[in-house]
ZAMARGU-4260 file (C-alpha; in steps of 0.2 Angstrom, whole numbers, plus 5000, padded with zeros to 4 digits):
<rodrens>
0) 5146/4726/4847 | 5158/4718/4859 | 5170/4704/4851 | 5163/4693/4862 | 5145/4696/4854
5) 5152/4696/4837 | 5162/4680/4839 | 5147/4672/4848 | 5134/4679/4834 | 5146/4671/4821
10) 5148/4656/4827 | 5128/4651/4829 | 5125/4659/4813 | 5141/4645/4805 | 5141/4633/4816
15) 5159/4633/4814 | 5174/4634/4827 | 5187/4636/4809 | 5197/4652/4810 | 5205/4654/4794
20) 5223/4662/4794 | 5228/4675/4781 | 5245/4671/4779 | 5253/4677/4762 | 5269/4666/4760
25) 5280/4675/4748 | 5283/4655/4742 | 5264/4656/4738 | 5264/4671/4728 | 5274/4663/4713
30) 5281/4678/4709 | 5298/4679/4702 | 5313/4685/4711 | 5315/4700/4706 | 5297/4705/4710
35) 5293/4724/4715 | 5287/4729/4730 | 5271/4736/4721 | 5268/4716/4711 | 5272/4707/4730
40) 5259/4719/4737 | 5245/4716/4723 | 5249/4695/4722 | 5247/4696/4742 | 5231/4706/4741
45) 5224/4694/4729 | 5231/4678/4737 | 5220/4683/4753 | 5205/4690/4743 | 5204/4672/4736
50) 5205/4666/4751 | 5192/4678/4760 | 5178/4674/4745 | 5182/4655/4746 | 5178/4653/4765
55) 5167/4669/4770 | 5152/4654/4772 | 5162/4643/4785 | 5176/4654/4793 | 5170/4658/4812
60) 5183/4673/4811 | 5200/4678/4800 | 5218/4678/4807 | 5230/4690/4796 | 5247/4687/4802
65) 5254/4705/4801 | 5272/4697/4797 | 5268/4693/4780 | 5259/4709/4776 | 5276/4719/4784
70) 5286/4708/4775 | 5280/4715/4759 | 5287/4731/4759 | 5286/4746/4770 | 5276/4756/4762
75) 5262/4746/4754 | 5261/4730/4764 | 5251/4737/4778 | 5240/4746/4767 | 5236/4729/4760
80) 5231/4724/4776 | 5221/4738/4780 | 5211/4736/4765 | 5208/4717/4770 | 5202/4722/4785
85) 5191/4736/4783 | 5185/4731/4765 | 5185/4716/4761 | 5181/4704/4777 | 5162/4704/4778
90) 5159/4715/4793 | 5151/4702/4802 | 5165/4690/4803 | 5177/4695/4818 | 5196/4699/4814
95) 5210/4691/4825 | 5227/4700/4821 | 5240/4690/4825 | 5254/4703/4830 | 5260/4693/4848
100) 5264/4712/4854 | 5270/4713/4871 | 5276/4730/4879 | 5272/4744/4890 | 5266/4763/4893
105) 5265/4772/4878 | 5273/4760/4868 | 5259/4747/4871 | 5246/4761/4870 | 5254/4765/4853
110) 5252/4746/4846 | 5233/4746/4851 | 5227/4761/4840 | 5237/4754/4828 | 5229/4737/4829
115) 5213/4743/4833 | 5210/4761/4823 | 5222/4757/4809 | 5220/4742/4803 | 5202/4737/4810
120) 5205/4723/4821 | 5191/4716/4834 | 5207/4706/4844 | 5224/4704/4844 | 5236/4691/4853
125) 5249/4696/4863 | 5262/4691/4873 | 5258/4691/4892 | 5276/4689/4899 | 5278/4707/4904
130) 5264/4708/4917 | 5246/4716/4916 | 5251/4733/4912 | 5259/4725/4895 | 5243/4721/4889
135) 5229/4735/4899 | 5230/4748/4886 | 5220/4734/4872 | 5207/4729/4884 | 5203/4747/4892
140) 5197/4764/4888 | 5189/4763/4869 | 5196/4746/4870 | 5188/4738/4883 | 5176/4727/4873
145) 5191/4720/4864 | 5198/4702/4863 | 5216/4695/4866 | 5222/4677/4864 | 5238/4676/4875
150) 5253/4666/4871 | 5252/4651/4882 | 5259/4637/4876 | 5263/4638/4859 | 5265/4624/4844
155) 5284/4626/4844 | 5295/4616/4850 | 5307/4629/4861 | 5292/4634/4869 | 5296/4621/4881
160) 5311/4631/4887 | 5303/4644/4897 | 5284/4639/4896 | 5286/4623/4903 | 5296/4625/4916
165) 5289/4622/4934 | 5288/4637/4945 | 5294/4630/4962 | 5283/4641/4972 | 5265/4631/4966
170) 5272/4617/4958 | 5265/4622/4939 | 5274/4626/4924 | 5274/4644/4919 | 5259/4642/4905
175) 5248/4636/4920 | 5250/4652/4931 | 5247/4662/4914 | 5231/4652/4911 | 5226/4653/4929
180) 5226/4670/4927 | 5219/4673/4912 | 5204/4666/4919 | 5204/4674/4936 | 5214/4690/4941
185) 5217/4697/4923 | 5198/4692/4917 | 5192/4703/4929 | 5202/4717/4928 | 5192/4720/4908
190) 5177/4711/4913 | 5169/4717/4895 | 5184/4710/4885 | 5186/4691/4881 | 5202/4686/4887
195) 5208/4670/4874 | 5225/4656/4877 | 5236/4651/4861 | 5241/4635/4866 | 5247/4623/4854
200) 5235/4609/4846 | 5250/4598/4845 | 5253/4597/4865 | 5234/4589/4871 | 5243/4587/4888
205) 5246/4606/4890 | 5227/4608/4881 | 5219/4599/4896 | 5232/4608/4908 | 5228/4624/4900
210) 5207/4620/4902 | 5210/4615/4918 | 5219/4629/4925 | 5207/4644/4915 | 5193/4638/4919
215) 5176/4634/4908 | 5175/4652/4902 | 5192/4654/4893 | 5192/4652/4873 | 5208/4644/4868
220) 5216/4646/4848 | 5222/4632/4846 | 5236/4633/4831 | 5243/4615/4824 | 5230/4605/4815
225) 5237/4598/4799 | 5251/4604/4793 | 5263/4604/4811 | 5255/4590/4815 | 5241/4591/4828
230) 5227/4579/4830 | 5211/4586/4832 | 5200/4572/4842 | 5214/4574/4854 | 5216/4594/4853
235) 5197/4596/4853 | 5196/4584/4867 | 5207/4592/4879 | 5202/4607/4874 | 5185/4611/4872
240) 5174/4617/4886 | 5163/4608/4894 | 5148/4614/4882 | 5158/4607/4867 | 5163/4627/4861
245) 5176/4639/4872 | 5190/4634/4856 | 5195/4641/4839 | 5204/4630/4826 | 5215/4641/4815
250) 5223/4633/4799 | 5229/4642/4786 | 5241/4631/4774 | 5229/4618/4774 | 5217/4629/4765
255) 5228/4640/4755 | 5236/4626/4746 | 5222/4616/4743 | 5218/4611/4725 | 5200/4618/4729
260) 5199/4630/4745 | 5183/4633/4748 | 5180/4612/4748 | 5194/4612/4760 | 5185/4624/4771
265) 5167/4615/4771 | 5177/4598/4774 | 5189/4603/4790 | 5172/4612/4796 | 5162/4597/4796
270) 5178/4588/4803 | 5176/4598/4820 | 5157/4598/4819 | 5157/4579/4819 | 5172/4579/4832
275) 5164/4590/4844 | 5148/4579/4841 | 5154/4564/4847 | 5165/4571/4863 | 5147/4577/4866
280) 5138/4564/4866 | 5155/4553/4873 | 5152/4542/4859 | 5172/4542/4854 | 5186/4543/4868
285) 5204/4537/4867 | 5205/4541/4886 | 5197/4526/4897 | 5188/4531/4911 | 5198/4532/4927
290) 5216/4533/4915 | 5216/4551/4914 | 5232/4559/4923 | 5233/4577/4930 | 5249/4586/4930
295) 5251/4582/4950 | 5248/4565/4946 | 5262/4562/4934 | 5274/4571/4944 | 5269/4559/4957
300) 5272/4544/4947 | 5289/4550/4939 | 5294/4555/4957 | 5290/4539/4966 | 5300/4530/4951
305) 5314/4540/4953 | 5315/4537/4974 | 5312/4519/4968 | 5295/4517/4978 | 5288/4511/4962
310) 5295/4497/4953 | 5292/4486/4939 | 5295/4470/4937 | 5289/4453/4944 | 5285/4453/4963
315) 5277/4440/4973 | 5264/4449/4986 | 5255/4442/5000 | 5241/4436/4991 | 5251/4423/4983
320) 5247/4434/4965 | 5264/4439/4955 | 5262/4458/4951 | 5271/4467/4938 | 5273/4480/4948
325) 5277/4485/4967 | 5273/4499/4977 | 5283/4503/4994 | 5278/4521/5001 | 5291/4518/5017
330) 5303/4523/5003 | 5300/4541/5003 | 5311/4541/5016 | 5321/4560/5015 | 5315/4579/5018
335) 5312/4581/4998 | 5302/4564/4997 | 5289/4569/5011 | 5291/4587/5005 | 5282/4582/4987
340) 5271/4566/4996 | 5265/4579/5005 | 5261/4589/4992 | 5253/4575/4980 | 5241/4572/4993
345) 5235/4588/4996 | 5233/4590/4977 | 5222/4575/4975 | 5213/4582/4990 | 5211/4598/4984
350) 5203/4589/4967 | 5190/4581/4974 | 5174/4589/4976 | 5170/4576/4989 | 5184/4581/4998
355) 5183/4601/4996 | 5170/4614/5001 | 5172/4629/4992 | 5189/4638/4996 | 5190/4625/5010
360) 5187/4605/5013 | 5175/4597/5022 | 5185/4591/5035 | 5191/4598/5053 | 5206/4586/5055
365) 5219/4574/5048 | 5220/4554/5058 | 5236/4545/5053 | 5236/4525/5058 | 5249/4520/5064
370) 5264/4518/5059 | 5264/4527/5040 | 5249/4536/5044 | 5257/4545/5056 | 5272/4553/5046
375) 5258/4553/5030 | 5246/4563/5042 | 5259/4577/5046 | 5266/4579/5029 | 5249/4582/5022
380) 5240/4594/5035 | 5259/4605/5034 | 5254/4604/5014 | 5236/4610/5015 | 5242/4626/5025
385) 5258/4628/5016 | 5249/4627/4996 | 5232/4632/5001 | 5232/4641/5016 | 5220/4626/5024
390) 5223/4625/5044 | 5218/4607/5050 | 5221/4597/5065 | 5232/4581/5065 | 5231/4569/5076
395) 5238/4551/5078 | 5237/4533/5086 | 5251/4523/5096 | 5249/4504/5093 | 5247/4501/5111
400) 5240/4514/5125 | 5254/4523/5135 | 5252/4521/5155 | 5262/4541/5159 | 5259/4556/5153
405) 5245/4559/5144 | 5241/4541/5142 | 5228/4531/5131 | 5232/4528/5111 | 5227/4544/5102
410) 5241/4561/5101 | 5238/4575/5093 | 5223/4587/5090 | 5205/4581/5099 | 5192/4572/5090
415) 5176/4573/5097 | 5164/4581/5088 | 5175/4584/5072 | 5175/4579/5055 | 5190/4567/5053
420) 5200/4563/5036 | 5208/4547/5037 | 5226/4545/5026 | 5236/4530/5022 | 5249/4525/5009
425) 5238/4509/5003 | 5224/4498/5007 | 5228/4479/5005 | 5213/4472/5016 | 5207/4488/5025
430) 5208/4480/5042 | 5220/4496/5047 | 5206/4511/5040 | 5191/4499/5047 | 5202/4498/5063
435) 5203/4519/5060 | 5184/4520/5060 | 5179/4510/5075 | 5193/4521/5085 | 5187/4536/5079
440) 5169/4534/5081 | 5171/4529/5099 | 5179/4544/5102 | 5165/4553/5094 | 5170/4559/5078
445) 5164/4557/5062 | 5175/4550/5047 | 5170/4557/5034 | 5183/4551/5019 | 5200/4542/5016
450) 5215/4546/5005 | 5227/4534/5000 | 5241/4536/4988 | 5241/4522/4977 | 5222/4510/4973
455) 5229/4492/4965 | 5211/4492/4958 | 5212/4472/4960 | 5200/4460/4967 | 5202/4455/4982
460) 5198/4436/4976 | 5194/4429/4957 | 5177/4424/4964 | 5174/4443/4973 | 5174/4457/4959
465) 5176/4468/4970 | 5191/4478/4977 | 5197/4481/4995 | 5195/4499/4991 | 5180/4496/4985
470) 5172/4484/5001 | 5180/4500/5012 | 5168/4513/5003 | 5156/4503/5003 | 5155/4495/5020
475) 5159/4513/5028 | 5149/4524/5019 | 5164/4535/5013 | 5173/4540/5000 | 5190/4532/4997
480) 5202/4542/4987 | 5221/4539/4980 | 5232/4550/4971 | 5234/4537/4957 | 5227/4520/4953
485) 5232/4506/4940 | 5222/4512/4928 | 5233/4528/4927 | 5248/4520/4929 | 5245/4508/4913
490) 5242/4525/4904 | 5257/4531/4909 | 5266/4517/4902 | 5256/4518/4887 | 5265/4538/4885
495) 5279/4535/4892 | 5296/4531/4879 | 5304/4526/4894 | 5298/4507/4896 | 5297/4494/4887
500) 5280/4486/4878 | 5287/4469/4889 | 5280/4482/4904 | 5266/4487/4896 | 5259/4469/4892
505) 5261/4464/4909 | 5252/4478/4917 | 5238/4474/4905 | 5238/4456/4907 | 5238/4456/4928
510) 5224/4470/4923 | 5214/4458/4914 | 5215/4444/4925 | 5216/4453/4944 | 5206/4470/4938
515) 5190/4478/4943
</rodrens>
């Protein structure tokens, strides 16, 4: 049996997502100091045993941590270990040993009959940061039916020092291109294996990333509940697939130390059941519909801050309303700032299942308005080719028809007969997209969508509850996308330790009063 099967076969047969870690603290042992090697190992064997006969009824698989077990001594703590494994763990319940191995060749090849022939184990984790050949010799040959968790993004805090940091060349951190391919190119390279994430309960941000990025198929250990910290409505929220499953909770302390183990198990088991229940049914959510933030759209935020294209504060629009906050996109006004606008926009693009067909997008080319639609319309078709490998037209208008040349009021790429994106920074009335439309149909195109980069989300009067990106969908038939909208920035600010509750209170009241 694969560990796929048997993790599955678990799993329905418990109801349970718990995996209970075998973690034999010296400090719990309460042995004295001057404790043998041969009283460490016995205390160890019966700490875990305990532990084993106290949760075989809820535990969805065991996690040993083969530190403790080395730490015992070289020449019995292994053997404890082994015996676990292969004698005392019902033979049902998968074993993840938690070694975090990473090498190559021989040596790697060396680790795996260790792990797998030695000791018993049905997965391992490992460390993916030497490459595929690092981690081929426990998902191939006799192995190939194996499991490994990856270290992702981990529950410690210096993980940020290399697993967060942005790779330049795609815009995503590091633990977003191992997770992109754990659930593409690595997956099928040991198509029998399953192929897991550890990414740390205590980060929900990097859960949803992490999701987001594997895919639906990916199971994710997710370390952190209790004792470091992590909440587990917002773990389980980020984290958990799309069928409520695809995630394993490991907690070892929390059990170990309990008063009553076995209660301690039943309960946090009936805490995910019930967790995973409601984010089921969507009977409990913290995240509002519409506030939810990608990693592109934060990044977008953050950056329009920083070029001081969005401000807070009190500004007086052309309505007459006073906002709390301003938005001015003829600020991104250097190479850098069009560089990332650019990119922003094809993101959002790209994220839009409206927007994309497959590999590719269901438009043949890019109209600008005049006059930000223009430089907005470049940036974002350069994007699409350079990120995504997408080759559409672009094409333009003049404000007023040229008389030489070429003449009339439309440059760029023809538009009869094609499918035509329209892009703008805002949409305050929509008179310059409904302008776009007329144009574009009486050159015998056919709009099919709009981006912008920023949806108010206001009404356009008290008495009208509807928005002016709302009355453009609606009116045109198409879809109107932005990059982020006020819901998403008041979540920001809700997050963010950079700004004041002053801020916050203002978005929400303007929000409450102008909203949609």
């Amino acid at each position: 049996m694969s560990f796929r099967e048997k993790l599955d076969a678990r799993i329905a047969a418990v109801d349970s997502l718990l995996c209970v870690g075998l973690d034999p603290h010296e400090t719990e042992l309460n042995l004295p100091a001057d404790a043998t090697e041969e009283q460490r190992c016995d205390a160890a064997f019966t700490f875990c045993k305990t532990l084993i006969d106290a949760t075989a009824n809820t535990a969805a698989c065991y996690k040993p941590n083969v530190a403790f077990f080395e730490a015992l001594g070289a020449t019995g703590g292994l053997e404890v270990l082994q015996k676990l494994c292969k004698t005392v763990i019902p033979s049902d319940i998968p074993i993840l040993l938690d070694v975090k191995r990473g090498d190559i060749g021989s040596t790697a090849a060396a680790y795996a009959v260790a792990c797998y022939d030695h000791l018993g184990a049905d997965s391992v984790t490992l460390s993916p940061l030497m490459g595929w050949d690092s981690m081929q010799p426990f998902l191939s040959g006799n192995y190939a039916s194996k499991g490994a968790f990856l270290l992702c993004k981990t529950s410690n805090p210096g993980s940020e020092d290399l697993l967060a940091q942005d790779l330049k060349e795609n815009d995503e951190t590091l633990y977003e291109r191992i997770a992109k391919l754990t659930g593409g190119e690595w997956a099928r390279k040991a198509p029998d294996a399953l192929l897991g994430l550890v990414v740390g309960a205590t980060d929900p941000v990097a859960l949803r990333r992490v999701r987001q990025a594997a895919g639906q198929a990916v199971w994710i250990l997710a370390p952190g509940v209790g004792a470091q910290g992590g909440n587990l409505l917002e773990a389980c929220q980020a984290g958990l697939n799309q069928a409520g499953s695809g995630m394993l909770i490991p907690v070892s302390r929390g059990i170990s130390k309990a008063e009553n183990p076995s209660q301690a198990a039943q309960e946090l088991v009936q805490q995910i059941r019930e967790v995973v229940q409601q984010i089921k049914t969507a009977s409990l959510t913290t995240v509002e519909a519409g506030s939810y933030i990608e990693k592109y759209q934060q990044d977008f935020i953050e950056f329009s801050l920083q070029q001081g294209v969005l401000k807070f504060g009190s500004f007086v629009l052309k309505s007459g309303r006073t906002s709390p906050y301003f938005f001015n996109a003829g600020l991104f006004a250097t190479g850098a700032a069009l560089y990332h606008l650019g990119n922003a926009y094809a993101a959002t693009i790209m994220a839009d299942p409206q927007l994309r067909d497959g590999d590719g997008v269901t438009f043949d080319v890019i109209f600008g308005p005049a006059y930000k639609g223009i430089s907005l319309g470049a940036v974002v078709s350069s994007a699409l080719y350079s990120k995504y490998g997408i080759n559409v037209g672009f094409a333009y208008n003049r404000k007023e028809a040229k008389d030489h040349g070429e003449g009339g009021k439309l440059v760029g790429a023809s538009l009869e007969g094609k499918r035509i994106l329209v892009v703008d920074d805002v949409i305050t009335a929509g008179t310059a997209i409904r302008e776009s439309y007329d144009m574009l149909l009486a050159n015998k195109a056919q709009p099919v969508g709009v981006v912008i980069a920023l949806d108010r989300a206001e009404k356009k009067a008290l008495e009208d509850p509807v928005s002016a990106v709302q009355a453009v969908s609606r009116d045109l038939g198409l879809p109107v996308v932005s990059i982020v909208n006020l819901p998403q920035l008041q979540s920001f600010l809700e997050k963010s330790p950079d700004y004041s509750n002053d801020i916050l209170d203002q978005v929400k009241a303007y929000r409450s009063e102008y909203g949609v």
